[in-house]
Each structure stands twice: as C-alpha cells, then as structure tokens.
N, C-alpha and C positions, 0 to 999 in steps of 0.2 A: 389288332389285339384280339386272342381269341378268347371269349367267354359266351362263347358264344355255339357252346358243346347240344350234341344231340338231345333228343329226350329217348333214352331206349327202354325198355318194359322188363321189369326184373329180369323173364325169363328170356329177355333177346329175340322172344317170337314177334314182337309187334312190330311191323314196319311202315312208311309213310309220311304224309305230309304232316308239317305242324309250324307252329309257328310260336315266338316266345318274346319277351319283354322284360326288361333290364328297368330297376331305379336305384341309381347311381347319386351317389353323397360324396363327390370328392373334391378338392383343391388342389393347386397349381404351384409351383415352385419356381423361378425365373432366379438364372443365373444372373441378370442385371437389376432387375427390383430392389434388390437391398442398397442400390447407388444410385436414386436416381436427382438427388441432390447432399452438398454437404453443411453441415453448420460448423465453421471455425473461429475459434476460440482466441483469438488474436497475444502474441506475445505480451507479460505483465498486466492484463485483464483479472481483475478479483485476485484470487489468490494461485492462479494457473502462471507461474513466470516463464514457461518455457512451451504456450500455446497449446492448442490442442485440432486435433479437425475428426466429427463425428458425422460418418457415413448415415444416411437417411433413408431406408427402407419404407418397401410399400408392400405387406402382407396381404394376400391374394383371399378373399370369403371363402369358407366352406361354404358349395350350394349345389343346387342337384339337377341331373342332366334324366337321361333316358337312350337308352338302345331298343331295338325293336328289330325284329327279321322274321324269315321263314325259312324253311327247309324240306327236304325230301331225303329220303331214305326208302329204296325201291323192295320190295318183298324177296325175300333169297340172298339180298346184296349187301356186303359192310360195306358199301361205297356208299356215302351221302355226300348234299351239296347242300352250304345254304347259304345265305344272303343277308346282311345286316349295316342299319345303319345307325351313328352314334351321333349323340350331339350333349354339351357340354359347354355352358358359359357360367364368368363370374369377373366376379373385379375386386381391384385393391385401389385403396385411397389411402392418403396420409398427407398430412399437414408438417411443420416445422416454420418455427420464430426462430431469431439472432441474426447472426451475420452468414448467411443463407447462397450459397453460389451453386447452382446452374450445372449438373454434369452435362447438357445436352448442346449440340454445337450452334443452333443459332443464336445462343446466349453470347457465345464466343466472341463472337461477330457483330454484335450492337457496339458502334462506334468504335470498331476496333477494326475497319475495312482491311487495315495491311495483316492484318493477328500479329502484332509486335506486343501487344499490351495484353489485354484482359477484357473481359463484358461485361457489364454491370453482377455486380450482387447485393442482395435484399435483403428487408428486414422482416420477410416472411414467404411461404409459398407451400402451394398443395398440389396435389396431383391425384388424376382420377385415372388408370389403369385397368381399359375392359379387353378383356380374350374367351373368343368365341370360337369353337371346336368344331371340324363338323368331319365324319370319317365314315366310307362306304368300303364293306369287306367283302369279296366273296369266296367263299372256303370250300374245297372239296376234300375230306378224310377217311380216313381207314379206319376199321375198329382191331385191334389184335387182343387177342387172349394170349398175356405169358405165362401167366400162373392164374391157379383160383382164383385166387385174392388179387390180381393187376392185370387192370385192362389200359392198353395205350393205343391211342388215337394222334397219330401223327395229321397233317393237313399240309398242302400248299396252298397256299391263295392270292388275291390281288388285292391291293390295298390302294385305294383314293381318301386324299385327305386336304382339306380347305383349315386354315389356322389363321384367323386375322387378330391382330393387335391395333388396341388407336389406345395415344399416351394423351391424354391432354392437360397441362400443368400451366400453374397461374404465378405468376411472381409479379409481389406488390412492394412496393415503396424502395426502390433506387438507392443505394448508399453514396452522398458523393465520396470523392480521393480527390486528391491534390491535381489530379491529372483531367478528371471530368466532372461537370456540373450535369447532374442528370436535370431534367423539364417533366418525365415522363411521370404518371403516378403508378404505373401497373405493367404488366405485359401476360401475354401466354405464346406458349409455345408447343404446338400441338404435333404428334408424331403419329406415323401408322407404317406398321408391317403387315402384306398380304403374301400369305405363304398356300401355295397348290402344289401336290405331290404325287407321284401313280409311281406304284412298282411291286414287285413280286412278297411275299411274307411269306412263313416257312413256320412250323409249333408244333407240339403236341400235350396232347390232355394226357393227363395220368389219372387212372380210377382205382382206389382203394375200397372195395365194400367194407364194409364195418359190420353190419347186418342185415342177411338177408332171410326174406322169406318166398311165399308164392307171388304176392300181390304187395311188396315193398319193400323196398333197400334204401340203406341207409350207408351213403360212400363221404369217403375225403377226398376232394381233387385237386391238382394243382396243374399250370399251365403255362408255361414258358412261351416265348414267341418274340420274333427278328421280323423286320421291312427296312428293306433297302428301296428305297424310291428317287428317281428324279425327282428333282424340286427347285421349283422358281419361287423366288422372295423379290418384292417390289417396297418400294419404300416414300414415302413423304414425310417431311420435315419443314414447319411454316413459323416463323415467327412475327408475331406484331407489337407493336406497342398502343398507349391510348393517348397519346402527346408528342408535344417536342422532344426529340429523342435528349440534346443535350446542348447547351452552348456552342458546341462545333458541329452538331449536326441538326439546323433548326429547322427538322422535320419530322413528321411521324414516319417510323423505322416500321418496314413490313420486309421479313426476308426469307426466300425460301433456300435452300438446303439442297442443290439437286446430287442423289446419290443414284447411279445406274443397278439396274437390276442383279440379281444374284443366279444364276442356274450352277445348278451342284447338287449331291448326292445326299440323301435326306435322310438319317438314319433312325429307327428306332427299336429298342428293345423292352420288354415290358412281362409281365407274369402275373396270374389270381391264383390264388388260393382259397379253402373253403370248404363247404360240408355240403352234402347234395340230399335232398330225401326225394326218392320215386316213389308212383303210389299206380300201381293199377287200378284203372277203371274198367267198369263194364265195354263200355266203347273208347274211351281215350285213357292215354297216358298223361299224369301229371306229373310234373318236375318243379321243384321248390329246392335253389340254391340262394347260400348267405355267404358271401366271401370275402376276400381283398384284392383288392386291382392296383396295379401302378404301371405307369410306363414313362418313359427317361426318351427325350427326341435330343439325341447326345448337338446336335448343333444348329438348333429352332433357333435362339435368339441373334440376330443379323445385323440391326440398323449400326448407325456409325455414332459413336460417345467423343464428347469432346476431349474426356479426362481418363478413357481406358482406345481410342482406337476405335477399329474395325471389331463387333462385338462377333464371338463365335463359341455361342451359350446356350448349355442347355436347357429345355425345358422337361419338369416333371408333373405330368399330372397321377393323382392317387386318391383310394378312399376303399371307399365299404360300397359293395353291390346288392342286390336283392335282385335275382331271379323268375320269372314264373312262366315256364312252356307247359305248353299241351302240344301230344302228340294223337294225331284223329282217327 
C-alpha cells in the first residue's frame, strides 16, 4: 500500500534523502468474525413458535499502528526509491448466553468421533480475537507533470507481508440432549492463522495543488494501488475440555484439528486519500499529510468452519492516517 509518497519542495528544485513517519488510527473487518458462534432460539421457546438462530459477531478495536521509512530522490532525477515498513494490531472480543453452538470444528467432534450427530452446545461463551500486521514495501516512482494543476506518480514495487490471527474462545456449561450426558464444566477452543506473502505491487499517487506559493503548497492526493503476491497460510486448531467429556466418553477430551497448509496467490487492493501541506525550509523540506487509507486482502481469511466449510474471506483493514516527512 502506497502512502508512502515523496516529500518534493514546492518548486521541484530540492532533491535527496529523507525519511518520514505514518500514525495510523485504523480497524479491521473479517469476512468470518460476525459467525464465530450462534445462539438459537429453540421451537415454541417464549413467545418465538417457529424458532430462531442469531449469528454472533466479534467487532474488531479501533487502535493505532505506525509506518516509518526512508527515501532518496537523486539531484536532476524524477526517479526515487524508498523503503517502508508498517505495522498494525488490534483485537475483537465478545461474549454471548443461551443456547450457544460452536461454529468452529473441534466443537463438532467432542463425542461425536463418527460426526453423525452434533458437539456439545452451551449456556455461554466468549472469544478473544487478536490480528497482528506487519508489511515491508519497496517502491521506485516517477514523478510526471500532465498539466499545471496534476502531478502523477506512478511506482512499481515489492511487497512482504506477515498477517498472524490466534482465535481463542471459551465455552462454559454443557447442555445435555436425550443422546449425551455431558461431565465436562467448561472447554476452549483455540485457533491460529499464520499468513506470509512476497510479490510485485503496482500504483500511482495523484497530486492536485490547491495553493501554491515560493515556500508552500497546499495539494489533494489520492492513491490507488494492487499486490499480487505468493502466499502460504498455515493453521492450528486445538480443542480441550476441563473433565469427563460425557458418559460415553469418560475422559477428558483434548483434540486437535489437523488442516494442511495453504500456498496460493494473495491478492490485495487498497487506496488513501487526503490533503498534503508542504512547507520549505531553509535546509529541509517538510510534509504534513491527513488522509484515509483502506485496503481489501480479497481472500486473507482461510482456516476451516464447521458450519460455512473451507473459509475464503476477505480481510479489510482502514482508518484515518497522519503523516510527517522531512526531506534534508
């Protein structure tokens, strides 16, 4: 993702090293977060006669990350290079009571070895949902003059990206059925996706001045950009319980989940917008941008769901940025 634009000097004469720093305010959006268990509402319950079943989401924190890099821009040349790296965590929790089931597969599979039947469901349960970012870019662009007023900055670059997810959810107090006596008081069930990614990205910056003078411009930007990358996703899936699993199974139930790795093409697309103010200094250039960032990884979410399949979901992260390069 590029926001990661030059610092140039109203009048384009200054050229050079510099280096710049991103604080980033944004949140996460997970194609499977809003399922990660359900409460259903059983046939003739209260006044509901024809049942109900309410999906249970886990809303992700707004919280704030940080970009940092450097660059060069050589005296004479609209060729620059530069370098940046991003990082970004947050998490989502959520709780839910009733009659509480499990979307996740070793839930499936407590006392239910053949999967002819069903795995316990609860009369409560929460989950703690942390994702951790971490993304290395390096860009080389052009600067073009098409008119006065628009400057474009196209780039190709290379993109590295680490995306880990760990799910870990608690499910307390056993329902029995006519079919099992649970023993157990409690269980969890903990999950993690580690995703690594490398491959080529492709964008360009658009510059609108708005006002300019000798020693200050005032521009709108905006900034489109694609990464096509390799990508391996690795997974684990553990379930235990704290007891006798059940009358038919009179032992404590520990099960893991083995799913084999994933390698496949990583896609992401993404775009900022925003307002830019330059300011000549006597020796340096300074750059103060205020934007919006978002970007869409059209098929991040991977691990296996008992109750959707093979999961193949996107992930969106976005928010508000705050800019500050000096150019030396």
């Amino acid at each position: 993702m590029d926001c990661a634009a030059s610092c140039p000097s109203p009048d384009g004469s200054k050229r050079g090293l510099y280096s710049f720093a991103d604080a980033l305010f944004w949140t996460v959006r997970e194609g499977s977060a809003d399922n990660w268990a359900q409460v259903i509402t059983p046939h003739g319950a209260l006044v509901n006669y024809s049942g109900a079943a309410t999906l249970v989401g886990a809303p992700f924190d707004w919280n704030a990350g940080f970009r940092v890099g450097v660059g060069n821009q050589r005296s004479g040349d609209d060729l620059e290079t530069n370098l940046n790296y991003t990082n970004f965590t947050t998490r989502a929790t959520s709780h839910t009571a009733g009659e509480v089931y499990s979307a996740f597969l070793g839930n499936f599979f407590v006392d239910n070895a053949d999967g002819e039947s069903f795995g316990p469901h609860y009369r409560s349960a929460s989950i703690q949902w942390d994702f951790d970012y971490h993304t290395i870019d390096l860009e080389v662009r052009r600067a073009y003059t098409i008119a006065p007023n628009l400057v474009v900055r196209p780039f190709l670059g290379l993109k590295a990206a680490i995306i880990n997810q760990s799910l870990s959810s608690r499910w307390n107090l056993p329902i029995d059925t006519e079919d099992h006596t649970y023993l157990f008081l409690s269980a969890t069930e903990n999950l993690e996706q580690h995703f690594w990614g490398i491959g080529p990205s492709v964008g360009v910056t658009l510059e609108i001045p708005l006002y300019v003078r000798p020693r200050y411009t005032l521009r709108l930007f905006g900034t489109p950009s694609a990464s096509l990358m390799y990508g391996r996703w690795t997974f684990r899936d553990v379930y235990a319980n704290d007891g006798l699993t059940s009358t038919t199974v009179p032992t404590t139930t520990t099960l893991a989940i083995n799913m084999r790795p994933i390698t496949s093409a990583a896609t992401m697309v993404g775009g900022a917008m925003g307002i830019e103010w330059t300011q000549q200094l006597s020796k340096a250039t300074v750059v103060v941008r205020v934007g919006y960032e978002a970007q869409v990884w059209l098929n991040q979410m991977q691990f296996y769901s008992y109750n959707m399949g093979r999961l193949n979901n996107l992930t969106s992260l976005h928010g508000g940025t705050v800019k500050l390069c000096i150019d030396y």
